[in-house]
Backbone as a chain_set.jsonl record, in Angstrom:
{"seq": "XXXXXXXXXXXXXXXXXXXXXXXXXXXXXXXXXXXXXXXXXXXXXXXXXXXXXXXXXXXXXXXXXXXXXXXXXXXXXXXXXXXXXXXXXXXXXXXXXXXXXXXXXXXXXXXXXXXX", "coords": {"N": [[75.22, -54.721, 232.716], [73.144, -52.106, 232.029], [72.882, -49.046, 229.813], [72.017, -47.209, 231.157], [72.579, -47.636, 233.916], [75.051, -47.339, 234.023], [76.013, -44.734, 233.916], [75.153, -41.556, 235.698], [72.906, -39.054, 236.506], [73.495, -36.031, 238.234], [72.595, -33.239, 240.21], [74.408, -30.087, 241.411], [73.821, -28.481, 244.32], [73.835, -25.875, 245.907], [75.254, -24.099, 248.58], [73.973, -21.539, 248.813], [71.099, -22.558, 248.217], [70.835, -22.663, 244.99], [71.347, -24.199, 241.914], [73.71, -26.499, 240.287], [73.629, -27.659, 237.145], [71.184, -29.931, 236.262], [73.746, -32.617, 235.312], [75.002, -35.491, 233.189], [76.771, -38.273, 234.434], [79.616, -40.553, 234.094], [79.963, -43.821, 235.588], [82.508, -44.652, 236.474], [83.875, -41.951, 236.542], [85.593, -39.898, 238.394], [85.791, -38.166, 241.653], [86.64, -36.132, 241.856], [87.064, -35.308, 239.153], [83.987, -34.575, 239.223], [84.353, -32.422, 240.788], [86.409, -30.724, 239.539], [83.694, -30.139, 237.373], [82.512, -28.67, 238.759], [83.715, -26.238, 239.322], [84.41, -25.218, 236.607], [81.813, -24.787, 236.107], [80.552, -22.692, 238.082], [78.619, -20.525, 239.012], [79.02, -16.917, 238.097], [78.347, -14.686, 239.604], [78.425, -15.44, 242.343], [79.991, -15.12, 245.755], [82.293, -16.862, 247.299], [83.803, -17.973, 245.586], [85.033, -21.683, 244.802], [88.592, -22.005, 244.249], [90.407, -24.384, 243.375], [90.499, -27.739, 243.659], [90.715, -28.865, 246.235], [89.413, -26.345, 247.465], [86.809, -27.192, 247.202], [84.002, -29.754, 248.982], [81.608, -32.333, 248.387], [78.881, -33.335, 249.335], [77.104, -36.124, 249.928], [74.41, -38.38, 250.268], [74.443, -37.863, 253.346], [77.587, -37.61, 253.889], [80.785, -37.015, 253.236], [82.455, -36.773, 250.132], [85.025, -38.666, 248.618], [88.08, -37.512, 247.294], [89.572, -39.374, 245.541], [87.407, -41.517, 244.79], [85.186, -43.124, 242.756], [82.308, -42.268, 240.891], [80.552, -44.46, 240.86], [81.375, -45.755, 243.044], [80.142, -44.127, 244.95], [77.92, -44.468, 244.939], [74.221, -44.284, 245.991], [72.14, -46.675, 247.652], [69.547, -45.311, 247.451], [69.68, -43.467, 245.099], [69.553, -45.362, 242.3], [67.183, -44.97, 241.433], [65.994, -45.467, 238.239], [66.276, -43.191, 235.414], [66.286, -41.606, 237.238], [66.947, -38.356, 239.009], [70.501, -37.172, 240.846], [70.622, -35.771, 243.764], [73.377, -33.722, 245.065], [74.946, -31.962, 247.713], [77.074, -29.166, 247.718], [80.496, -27.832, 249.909], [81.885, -25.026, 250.031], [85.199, -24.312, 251.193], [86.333, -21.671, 253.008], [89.212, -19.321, 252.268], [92.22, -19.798, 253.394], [93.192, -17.813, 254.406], [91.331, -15.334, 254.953], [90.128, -17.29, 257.174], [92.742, -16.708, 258.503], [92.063, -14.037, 259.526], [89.538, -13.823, 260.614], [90.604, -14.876, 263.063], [92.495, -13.426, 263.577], [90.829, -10.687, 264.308], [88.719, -12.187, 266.712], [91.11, -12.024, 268.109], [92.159, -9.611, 269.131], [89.744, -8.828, 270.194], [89.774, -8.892, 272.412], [89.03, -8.13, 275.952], [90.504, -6.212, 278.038], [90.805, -5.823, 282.359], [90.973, -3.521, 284.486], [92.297, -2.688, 287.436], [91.336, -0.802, 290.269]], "CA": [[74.603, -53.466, 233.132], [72.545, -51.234, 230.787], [73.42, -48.106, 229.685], [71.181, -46.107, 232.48], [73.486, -47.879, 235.383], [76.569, -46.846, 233.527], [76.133, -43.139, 234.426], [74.226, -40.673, 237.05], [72.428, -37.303, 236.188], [73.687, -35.915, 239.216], [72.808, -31.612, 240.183], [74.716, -30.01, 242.797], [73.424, -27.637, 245.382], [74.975, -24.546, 246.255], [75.065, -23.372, 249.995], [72.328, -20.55, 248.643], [69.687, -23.571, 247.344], [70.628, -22.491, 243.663], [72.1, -25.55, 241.934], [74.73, -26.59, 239.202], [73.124, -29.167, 236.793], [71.825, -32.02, 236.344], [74.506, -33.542, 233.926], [75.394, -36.843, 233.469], [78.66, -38.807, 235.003], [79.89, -41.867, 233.906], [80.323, -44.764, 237.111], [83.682, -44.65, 236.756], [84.29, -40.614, 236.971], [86.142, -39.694, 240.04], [85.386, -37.128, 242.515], [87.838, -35.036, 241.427], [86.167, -34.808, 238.169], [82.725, -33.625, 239.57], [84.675, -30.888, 241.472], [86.451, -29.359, 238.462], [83.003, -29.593, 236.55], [81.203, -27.919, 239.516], [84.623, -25.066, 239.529], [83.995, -24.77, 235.494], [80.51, -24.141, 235.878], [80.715, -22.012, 239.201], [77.783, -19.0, 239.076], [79.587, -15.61, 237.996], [77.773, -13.66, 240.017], [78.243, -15.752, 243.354], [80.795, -15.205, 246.387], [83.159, -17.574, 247.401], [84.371, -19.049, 244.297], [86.713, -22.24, 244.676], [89.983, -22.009, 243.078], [90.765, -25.271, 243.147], [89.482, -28.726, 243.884], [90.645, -28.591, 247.269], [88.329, -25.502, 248.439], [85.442, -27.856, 247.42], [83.541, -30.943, 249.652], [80.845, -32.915, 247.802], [78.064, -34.441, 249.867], [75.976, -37.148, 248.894], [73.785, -39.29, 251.703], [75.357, -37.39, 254.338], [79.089, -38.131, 253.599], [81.754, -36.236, 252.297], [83.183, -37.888, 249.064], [87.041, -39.253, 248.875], [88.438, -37.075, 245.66], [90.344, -40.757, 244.442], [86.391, -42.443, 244.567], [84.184, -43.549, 241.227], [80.814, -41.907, 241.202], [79.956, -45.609, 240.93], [81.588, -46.369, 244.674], [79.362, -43.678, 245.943], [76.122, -44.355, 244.664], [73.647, -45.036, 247.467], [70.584, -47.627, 246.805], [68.252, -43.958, 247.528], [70.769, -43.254, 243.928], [69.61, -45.908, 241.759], [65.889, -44.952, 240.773], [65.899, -45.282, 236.607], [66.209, -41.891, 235.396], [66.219, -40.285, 238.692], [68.448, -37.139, 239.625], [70.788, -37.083, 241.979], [71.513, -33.916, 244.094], [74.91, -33.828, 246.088], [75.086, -30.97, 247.673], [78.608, -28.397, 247.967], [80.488, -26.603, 250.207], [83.178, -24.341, 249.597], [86.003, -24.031, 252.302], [86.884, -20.607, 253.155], [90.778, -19.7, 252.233], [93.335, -20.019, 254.676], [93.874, -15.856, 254.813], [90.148, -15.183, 255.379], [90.38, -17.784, 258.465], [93.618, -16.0, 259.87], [91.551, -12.59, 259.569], [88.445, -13.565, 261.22], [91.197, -15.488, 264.133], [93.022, -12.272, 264.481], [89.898, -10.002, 264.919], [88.854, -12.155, 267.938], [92.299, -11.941, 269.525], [92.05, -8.573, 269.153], [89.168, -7.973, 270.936], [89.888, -9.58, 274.041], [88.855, -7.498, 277.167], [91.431, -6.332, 279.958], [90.204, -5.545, 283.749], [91.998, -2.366, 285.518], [91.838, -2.634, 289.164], [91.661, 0.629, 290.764]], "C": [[74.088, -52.702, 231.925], [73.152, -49.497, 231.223], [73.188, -47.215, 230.653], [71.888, -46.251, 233.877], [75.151, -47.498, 235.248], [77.324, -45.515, 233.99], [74.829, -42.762, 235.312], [73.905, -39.31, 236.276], [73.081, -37.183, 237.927], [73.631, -33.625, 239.246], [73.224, -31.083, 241.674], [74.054, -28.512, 243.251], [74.192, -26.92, 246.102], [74.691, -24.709, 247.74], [73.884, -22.584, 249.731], [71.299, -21.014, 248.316], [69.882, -23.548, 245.877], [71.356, -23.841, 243.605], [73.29, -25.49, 240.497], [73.839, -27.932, 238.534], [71.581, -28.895, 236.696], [72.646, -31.706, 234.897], [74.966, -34.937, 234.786], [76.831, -37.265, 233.613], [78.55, -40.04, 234.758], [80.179, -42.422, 235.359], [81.312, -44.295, 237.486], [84.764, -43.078, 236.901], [84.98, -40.386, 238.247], [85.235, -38.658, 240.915], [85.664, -35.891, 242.247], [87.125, -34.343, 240.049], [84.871, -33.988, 237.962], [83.109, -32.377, 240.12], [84.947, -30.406, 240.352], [84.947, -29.522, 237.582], [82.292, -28.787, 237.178], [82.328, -26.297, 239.457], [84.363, -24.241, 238.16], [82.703, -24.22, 235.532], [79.828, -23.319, 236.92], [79.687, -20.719, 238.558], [78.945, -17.796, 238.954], [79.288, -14.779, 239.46], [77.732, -14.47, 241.597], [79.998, -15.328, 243.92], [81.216, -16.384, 246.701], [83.644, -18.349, 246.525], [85.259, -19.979, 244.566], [87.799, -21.982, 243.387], [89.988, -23.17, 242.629], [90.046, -26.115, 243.626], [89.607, -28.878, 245.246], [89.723, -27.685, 248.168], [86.959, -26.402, 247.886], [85.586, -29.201, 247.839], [82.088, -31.29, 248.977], [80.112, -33.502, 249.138], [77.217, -34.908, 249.449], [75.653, -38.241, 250.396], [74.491, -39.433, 253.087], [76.875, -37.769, 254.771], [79.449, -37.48, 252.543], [82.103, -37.527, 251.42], [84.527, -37.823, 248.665], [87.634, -38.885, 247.467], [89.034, -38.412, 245.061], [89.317, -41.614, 243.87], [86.011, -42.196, 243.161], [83.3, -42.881, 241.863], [80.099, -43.239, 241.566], [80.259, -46.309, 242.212], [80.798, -45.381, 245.514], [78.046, -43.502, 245.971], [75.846, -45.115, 245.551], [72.596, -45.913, 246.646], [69.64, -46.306, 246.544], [68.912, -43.548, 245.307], [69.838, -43.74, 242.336], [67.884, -45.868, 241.135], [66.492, -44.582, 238.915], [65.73, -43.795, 236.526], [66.002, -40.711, 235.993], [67.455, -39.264, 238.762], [68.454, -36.977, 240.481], [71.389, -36.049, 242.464], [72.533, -34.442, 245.181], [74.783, -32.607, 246.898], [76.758, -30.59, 248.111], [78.92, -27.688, 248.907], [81.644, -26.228, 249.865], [84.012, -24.165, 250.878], [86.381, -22.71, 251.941], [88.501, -20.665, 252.919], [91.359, -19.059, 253.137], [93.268, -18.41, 255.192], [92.289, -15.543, 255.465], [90.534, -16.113, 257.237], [91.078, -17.377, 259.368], [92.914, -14.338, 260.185], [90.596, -12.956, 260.752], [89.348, -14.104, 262.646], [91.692, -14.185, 265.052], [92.2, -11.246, 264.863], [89.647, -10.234, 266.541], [89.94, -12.389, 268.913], [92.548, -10.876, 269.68], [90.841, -7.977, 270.157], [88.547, -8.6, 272.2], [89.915, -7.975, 275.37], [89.856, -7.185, 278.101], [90.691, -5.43, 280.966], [91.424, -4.869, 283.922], [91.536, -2.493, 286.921], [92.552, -1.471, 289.779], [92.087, 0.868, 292.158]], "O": [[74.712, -52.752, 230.866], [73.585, -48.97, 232.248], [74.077, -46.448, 231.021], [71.88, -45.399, 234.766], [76.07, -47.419, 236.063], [78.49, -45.249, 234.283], [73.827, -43.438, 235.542], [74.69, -38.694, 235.555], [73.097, -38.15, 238.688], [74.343, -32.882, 238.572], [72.711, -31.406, 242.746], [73.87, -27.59, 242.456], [75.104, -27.306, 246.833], [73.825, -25.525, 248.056], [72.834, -22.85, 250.317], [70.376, -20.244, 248.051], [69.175, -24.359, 245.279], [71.822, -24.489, 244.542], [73.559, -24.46, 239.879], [73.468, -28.923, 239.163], [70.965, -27.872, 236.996], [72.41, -31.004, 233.914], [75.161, -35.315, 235.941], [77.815, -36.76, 233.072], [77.563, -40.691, 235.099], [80.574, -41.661, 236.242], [81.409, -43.625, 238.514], [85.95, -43.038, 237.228], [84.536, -41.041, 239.19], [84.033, -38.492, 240.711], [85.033, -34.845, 242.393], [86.75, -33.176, 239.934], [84.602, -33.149, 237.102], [82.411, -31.369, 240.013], [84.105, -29.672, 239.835], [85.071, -28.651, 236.721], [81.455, -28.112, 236.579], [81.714, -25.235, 239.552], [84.149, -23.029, 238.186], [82.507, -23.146, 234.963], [78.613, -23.16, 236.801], [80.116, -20.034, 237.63], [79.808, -17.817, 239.832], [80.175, -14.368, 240.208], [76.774, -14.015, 242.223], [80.968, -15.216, 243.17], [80.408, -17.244, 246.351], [83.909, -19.515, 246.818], [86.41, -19.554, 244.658], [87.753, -21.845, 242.164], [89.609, -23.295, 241.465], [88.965, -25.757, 244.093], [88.501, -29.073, 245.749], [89.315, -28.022, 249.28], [85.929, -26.009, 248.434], [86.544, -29.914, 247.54], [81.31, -30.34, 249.066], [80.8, -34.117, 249.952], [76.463, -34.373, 248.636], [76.44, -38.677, 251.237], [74.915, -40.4, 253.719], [77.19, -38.169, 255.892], [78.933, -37.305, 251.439], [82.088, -38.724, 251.706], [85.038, -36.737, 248.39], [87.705, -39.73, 246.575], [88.908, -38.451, 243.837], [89.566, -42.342, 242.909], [86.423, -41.249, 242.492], [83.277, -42.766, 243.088], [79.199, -43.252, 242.407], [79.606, -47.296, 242.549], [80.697, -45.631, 246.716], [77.279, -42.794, 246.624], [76.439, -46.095, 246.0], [72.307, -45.882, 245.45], [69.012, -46.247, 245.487], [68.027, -43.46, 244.456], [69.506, -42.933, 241.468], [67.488, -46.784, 240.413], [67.212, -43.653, 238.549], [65.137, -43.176, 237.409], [65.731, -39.547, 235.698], [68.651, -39.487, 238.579], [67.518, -36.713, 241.235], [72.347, -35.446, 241.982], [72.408, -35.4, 245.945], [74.029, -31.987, 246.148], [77.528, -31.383, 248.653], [78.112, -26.808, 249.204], [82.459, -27.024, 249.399], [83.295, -23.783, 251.803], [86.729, -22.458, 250.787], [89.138, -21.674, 253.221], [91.08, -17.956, 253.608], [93.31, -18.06, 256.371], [92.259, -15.563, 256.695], [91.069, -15.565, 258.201], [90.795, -17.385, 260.566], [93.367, -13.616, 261.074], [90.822, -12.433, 261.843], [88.727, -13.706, 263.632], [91.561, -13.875, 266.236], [92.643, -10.652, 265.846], [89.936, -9.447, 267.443], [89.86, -12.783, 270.076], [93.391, -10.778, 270.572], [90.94, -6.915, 270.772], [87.439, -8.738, 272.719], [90.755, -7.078, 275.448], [90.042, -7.986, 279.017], [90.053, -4.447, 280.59], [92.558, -5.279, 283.674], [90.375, -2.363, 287.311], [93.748, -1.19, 289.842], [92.343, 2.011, 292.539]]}, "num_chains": 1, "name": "protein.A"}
């Protein structure tokens, strides 16, 4: 393999269209690895920040990616153009407390009928 199949430019894509990137990933990088570089290089100035590698999901040719995978087990053939960049795009999972907020709002504003 030559050096160009070794690694990926790869830029990820926010939820808002802005992006992170391109940098390059070796094959053998994990998943895990692209998340903390996408958590390190996280926009200041954006909402929902992940904490951890858990509040982020990677997609790449419509498929989430398996934090234990190689970049090199998820390259698609669309992937493999010579000096092409590849966009993934991100999302961030909301945290757990947010989710029980917006749960208990609508159980809160459940309707009752008086019959007169």
């Amino acid at each position: 393999m030559s050096g160009v199949q070794d690694s990926l430019e790869i830029k990820f894509r926010l939820i808002d269209g802005s992006d992170i990137g391109p940098k390059s990933f070796p094959a053998a990088a994990t998943v895990s690895t692209l998340k903390e570089s996408i958590i390190s290089q996280w926009p200041k100035d954006k909402e929902n920040t992940p904490r951890t590698v858990k509040d982020v999901k990677i997609i790449s040719a419509g498929k989430i990616l398996e934090n234990n995978k190689t970049v090199g087990e998820c390259r698609s053939a669309l992937c493999d153009v010579p000096g092409g960049i590849t966009t993934m795009h991100v999302v961030v999972s909301q945290p757990p407390q947010e989710k029980e907020k917006k749960a208990a709002k609508l159980k809160q504003s459940k309707c009752a009928c008086v019959i007169l």
